[in-house]
C-alpha positions as semicolon CSV with decimal commas, in nm:
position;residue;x (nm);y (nm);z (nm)
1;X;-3,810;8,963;4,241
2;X;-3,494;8,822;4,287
3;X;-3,613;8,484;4,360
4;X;-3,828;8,512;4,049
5;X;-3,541;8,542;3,856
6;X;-3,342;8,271;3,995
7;X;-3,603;8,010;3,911
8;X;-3,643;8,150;3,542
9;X;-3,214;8,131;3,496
10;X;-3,227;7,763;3,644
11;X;-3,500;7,695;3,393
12;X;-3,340;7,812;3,120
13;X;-2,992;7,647;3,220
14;X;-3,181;7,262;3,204
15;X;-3,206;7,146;2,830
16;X;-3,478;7,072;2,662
17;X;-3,370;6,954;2,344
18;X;-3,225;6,630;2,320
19;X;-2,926;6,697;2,110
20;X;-2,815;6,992;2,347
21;X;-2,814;6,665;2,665
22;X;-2,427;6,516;2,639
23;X;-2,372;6,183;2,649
24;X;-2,600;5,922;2,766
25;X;-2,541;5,613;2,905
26;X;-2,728;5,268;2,704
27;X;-2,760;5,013;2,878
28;X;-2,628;4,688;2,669
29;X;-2,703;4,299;2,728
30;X;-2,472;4,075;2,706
31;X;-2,498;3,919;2,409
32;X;-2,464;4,292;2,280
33;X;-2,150;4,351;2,457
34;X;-2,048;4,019;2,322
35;X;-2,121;4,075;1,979
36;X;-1,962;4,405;2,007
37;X;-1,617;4,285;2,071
38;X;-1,644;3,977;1,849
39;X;-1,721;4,170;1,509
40;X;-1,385;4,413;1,584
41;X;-1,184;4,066;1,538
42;X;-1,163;4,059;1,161
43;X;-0,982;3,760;1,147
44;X;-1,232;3,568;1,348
45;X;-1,467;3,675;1,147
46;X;-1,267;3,544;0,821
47;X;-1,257;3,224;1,029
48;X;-1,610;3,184;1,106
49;X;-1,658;3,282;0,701
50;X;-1,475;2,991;0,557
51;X;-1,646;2,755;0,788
52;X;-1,967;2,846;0,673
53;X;-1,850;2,816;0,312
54;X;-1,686;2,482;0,416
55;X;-2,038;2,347;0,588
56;X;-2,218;2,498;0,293
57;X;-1,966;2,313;0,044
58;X;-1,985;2,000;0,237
59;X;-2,392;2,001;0,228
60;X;-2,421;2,079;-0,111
61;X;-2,126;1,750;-0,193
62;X;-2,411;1,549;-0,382
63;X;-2,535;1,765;-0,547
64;X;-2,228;1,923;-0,685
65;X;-2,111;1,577;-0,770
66;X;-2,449;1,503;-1,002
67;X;-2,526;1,842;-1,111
68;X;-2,135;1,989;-1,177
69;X;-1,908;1,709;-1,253
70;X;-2,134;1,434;-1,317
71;X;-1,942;1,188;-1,098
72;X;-1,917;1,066;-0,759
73;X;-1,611;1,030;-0,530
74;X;-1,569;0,649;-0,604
75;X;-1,661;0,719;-0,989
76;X;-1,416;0,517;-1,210
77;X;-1,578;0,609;-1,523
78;X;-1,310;0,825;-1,664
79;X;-1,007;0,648;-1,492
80;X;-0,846;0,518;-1,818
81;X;-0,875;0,881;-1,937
82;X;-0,708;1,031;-1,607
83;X;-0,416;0,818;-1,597
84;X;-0,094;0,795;-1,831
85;X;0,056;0,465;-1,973
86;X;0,247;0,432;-1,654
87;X;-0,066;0,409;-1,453
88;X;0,020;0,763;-1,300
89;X;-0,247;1,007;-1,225
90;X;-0,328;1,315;-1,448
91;X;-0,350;1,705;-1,315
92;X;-0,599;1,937;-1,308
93;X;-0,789;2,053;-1,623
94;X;-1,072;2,178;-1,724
95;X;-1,261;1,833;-1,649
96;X;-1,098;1,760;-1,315
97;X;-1,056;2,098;-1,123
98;X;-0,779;1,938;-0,884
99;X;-0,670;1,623;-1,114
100;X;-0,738;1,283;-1,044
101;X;-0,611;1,039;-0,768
102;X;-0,440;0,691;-0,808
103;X;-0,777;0,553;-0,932
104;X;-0,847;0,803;-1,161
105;X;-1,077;0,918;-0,919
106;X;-1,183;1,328;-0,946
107;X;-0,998;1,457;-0,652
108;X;-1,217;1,755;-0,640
109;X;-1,505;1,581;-0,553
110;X;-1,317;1,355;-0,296
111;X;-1,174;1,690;-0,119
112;X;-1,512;1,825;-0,049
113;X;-1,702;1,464;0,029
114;X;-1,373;1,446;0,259
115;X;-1,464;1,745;0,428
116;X;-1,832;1,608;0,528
117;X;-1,609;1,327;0,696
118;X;-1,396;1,565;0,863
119;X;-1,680;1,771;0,998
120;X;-1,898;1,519;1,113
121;X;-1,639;1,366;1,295
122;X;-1,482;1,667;1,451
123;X;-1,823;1,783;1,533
124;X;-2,028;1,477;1,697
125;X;-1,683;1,341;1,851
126;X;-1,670;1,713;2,033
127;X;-2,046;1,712;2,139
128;X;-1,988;1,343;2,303
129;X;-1,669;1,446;2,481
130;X;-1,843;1,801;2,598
131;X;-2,150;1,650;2,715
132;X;-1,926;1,372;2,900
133;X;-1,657;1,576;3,073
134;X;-1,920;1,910;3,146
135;X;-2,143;1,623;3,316
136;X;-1,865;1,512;3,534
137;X;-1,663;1,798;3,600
138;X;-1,964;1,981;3,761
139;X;-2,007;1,664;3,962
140;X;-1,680;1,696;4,045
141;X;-1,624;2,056;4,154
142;X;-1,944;2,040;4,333
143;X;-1,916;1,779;4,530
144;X;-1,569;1,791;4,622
145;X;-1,457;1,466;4,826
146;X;-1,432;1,157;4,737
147;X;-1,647;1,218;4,429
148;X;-1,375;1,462;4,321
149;X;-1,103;1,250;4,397
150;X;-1,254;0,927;4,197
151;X;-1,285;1,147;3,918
152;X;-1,033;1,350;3,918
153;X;-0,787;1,051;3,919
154;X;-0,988;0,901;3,670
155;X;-0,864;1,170;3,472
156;X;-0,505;1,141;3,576
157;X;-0,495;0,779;3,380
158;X;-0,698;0,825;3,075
159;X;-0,476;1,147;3,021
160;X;-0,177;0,962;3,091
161;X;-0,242;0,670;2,839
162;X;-0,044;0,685;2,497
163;X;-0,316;0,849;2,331
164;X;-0,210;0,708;1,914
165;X;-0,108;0,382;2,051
166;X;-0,473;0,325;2,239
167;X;-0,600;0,494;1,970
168;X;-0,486;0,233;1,671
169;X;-0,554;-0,090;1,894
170;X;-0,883;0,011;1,971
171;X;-0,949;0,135;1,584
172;X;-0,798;-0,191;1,443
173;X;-0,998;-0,431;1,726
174;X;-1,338;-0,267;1,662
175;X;-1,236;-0,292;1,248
176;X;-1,157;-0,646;1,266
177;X;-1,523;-0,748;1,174
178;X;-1,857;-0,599;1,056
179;X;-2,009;-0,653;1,360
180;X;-1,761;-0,398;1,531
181;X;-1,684;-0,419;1,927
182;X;-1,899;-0,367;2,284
183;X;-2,162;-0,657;2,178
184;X;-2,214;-0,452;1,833
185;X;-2,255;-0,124;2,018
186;X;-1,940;0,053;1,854
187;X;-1,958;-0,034;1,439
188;X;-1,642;-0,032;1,203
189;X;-1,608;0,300;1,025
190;X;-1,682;0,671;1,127
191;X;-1,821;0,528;1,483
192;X;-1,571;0,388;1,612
193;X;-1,362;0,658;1,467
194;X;-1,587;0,927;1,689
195;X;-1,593;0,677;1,940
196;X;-1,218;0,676;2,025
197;X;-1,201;1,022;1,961
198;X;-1,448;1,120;2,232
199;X;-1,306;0,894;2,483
200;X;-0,988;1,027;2,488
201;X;-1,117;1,358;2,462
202;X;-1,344;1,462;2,738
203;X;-1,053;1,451;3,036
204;X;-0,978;1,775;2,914
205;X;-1,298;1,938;2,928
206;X;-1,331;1,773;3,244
207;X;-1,063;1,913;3,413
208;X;-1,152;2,272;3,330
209;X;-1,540;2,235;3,415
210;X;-1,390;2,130;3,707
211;X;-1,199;2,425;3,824
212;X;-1,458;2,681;3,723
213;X;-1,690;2,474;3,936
214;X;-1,504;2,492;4,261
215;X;-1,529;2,879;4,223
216;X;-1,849;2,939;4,120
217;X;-2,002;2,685;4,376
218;X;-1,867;2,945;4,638
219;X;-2,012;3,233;4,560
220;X;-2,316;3,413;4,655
221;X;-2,617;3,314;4,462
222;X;-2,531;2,949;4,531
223;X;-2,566;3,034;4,873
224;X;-2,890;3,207;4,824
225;X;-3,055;2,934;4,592
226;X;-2,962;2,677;4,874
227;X;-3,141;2,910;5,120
228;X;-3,458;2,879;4,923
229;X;-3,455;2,530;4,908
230;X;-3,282;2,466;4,602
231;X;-3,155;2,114;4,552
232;X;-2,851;1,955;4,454
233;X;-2,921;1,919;4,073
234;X;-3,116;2,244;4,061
235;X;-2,810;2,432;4,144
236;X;-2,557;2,253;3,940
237;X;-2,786;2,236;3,588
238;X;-3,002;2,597;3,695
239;X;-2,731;2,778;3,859
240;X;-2,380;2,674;3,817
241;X;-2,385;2,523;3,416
242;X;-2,504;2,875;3,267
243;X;-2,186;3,032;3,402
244;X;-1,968;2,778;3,215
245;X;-2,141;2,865;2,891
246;X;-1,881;3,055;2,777
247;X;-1,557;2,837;2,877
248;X;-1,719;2,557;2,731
249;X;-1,822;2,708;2,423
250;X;-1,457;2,890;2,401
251;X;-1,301;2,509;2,439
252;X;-1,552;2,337;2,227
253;X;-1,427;2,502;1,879
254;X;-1,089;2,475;1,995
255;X;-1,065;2,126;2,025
256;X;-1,306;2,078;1,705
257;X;-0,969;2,152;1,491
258;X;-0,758;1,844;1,682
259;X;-1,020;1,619;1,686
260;X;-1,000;1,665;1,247
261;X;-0,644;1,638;1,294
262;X;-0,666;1,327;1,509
263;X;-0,929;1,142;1,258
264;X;-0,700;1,296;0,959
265;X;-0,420;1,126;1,138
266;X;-0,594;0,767;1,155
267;X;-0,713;0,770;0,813
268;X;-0,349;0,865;0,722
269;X;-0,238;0,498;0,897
270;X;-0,475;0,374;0,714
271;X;-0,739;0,282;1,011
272;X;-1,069;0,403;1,071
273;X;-1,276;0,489;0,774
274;X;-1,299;0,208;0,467
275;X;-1,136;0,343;0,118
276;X;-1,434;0,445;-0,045
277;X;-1,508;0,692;0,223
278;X;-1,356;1,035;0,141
279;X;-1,073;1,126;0,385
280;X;-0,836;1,413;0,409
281;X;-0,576;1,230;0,575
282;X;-0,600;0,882;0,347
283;X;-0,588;1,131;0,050
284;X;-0,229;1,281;0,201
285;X;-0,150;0,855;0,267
286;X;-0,193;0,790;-0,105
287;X;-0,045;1,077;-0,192
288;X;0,283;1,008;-0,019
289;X;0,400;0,796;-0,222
290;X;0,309;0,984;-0,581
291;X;0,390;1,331;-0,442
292;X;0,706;1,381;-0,665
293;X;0,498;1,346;-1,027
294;X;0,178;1,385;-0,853
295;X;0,197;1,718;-0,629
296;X;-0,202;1,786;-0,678
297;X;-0,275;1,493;-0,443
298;X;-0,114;1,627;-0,151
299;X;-0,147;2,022;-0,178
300;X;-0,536;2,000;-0,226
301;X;-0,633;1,776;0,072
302;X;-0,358;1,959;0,275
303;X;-0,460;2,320;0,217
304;X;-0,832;2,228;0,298
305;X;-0,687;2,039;0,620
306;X;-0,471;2,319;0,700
307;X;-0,751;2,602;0,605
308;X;-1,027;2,427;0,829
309;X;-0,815;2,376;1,159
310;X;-0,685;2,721;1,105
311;X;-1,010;2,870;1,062
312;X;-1,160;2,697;1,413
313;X;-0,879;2,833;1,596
314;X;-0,892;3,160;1,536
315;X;-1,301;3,175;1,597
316;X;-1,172;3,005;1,918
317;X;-0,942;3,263;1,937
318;X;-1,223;3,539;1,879
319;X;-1,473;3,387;2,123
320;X;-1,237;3,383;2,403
321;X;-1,117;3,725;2,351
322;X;-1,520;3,803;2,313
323;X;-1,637;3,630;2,588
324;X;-1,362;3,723;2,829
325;X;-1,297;4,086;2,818
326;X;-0,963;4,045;3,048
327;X;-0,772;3,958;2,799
328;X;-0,749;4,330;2,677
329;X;-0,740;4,288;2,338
């Protein structure tokens, strides 16, 4: 009797209803745990907002200028109109949203043409540079030796060249004529813009591919895959490269925002793109010299300069802090 009653006590003490069990473990992947942390960074996520808006502004450029305003960004149809008797440009109104430049251009429509520049260069310049310094710095961490040595150095001297000084001879050679520089391979305008940019951007990259290489390369299920019979590219493209998708992504949008600044800052000297393409940092040139009756030219371009590298940074910011729950935050 007594062991009767035992058994009907330790039936009654095991719940049956589900909302009587305490708390149970879920078991998350990682893209849940990532997106978990990323969404509590609000200003990440203000980041990644204007970006969107900035891409989606950028896209719809044409048809905003023939559906809104009615003119282009090299439209000289009102310029009489939008500049005084002194040849000065006019400020916004209700016809030009920003005011005009020193052409009587609308600066509203150059601003968001200019960002379509800014992007594409920031963006394909970045891919380049990623997919050249991720390619070599996994050769280099992996192989170690000589290999890592002839690279490694390699980046030593392209990181040690005067980066604005390389920059504007190779700009101005390549501008000279149409047909450009390399045999025709590199063409005046936004190529050989992205083209200098991703040279002298990939050492970077490089270097930290590199390091997280030489760790990973160590561990474990290296080991194992060699065991199996795993070969040399295998491992480094199957095994190694998927653990470096989160460094690489983390790095990526952080050097997005300098590579606009760095194209910004050759259009400002007046090299790289021609005139009649939209630039944020040719718009702040002209404007440098008008700025004291002619504030509209600077502020504009500037705040969307200063908005779009601020925005990449902090979704850097966010990614990393995502991505790498160390940081503590």
């Amino acid at each position: 009797m007594a062991q009767v009653q035992s058994e009907v006590l330790t039936e009654q003490a095991i719940p049956t209803d589900p909302s009587e069990v305490g708390a149970v473990v879920v078991g998350k992947s990682p893209w849940q745990l990532f997106w978990g942390r990323f969404r509590q960074d609000k200003l990440a996520f203000v980041g990644l907002g204007f970006i969107v808006f900035l891409v989606l502004l950028s896209l719809g450029a044409p048809l905003i200028a023939k559906y809104v305003t009615g003119r282009g960004p090299n439209d000289l149809s009102l310029a009489r109109e939008m500049t005084n008797d002194f040849g000065l440009p006019l400020g916004p109104n209700g016809t030009y949203w920003f005011g005009a430049d020193r052409s009587g251009r609308d600066l509203f429509i150059r601003v968001i043409y200019g960002a379509r520049t800014s992007l594409i260069v920031g963006l394909v310049a970045t891919a380049i540079a990623v997919a050249i310094g991720v390619t070599l710095g996994i050769i280099a961490g992996y192989f170690r030796g000589w290999v890592d040595t002839f690279i490694s150095r390699t980046i030593d001297i392209v990181l040690s060249m005067p980066l604005l000084l390389f920059a504007i001879g190779i700009v101005s050679t390549c501008s000279a004529t149409r047909v450009g520089c390399f045999g025709g391979l590199v063409k005046p305008g936004l190529p050989v813009v992205i083209f200098v940019i991703a040279l002298f951007s990939w050492p970077n990259i490089a270097r930290i591919v590199r390091g997280n290489t030489l760790s990973i390369r160590e561990r474990e299920f290296i080991e194992a895959s060699r065991s199996l019979g795993a070969g040399n590219r295998r491992i480094m493209f199957r095994e190694v490269l998927p653990n470096l998708v989160a460094p690489i992504i983390v790095y990526s949008t952080l050097i997005i925002p300098t590579n606009i600044i760095f194209e910004a800052a050759l259009s400002f000297l007046g090299l790289g793109v021609p005139q009649t393409t939209p630039s944020w940092g040719r718009m702040l040139s002209d404007a440098a010299q008008v700025f004291e009756v002619a504030w509209w030219m600077m502020v504009f371009p500037g705040v969307f300069l200063f908005l779009t590298t601020l925005a990449f940074n902090l979704v850097g910011d966010g990614l990393r802090d995502a991505l790498d729950p160390r940081t503590g935050r």
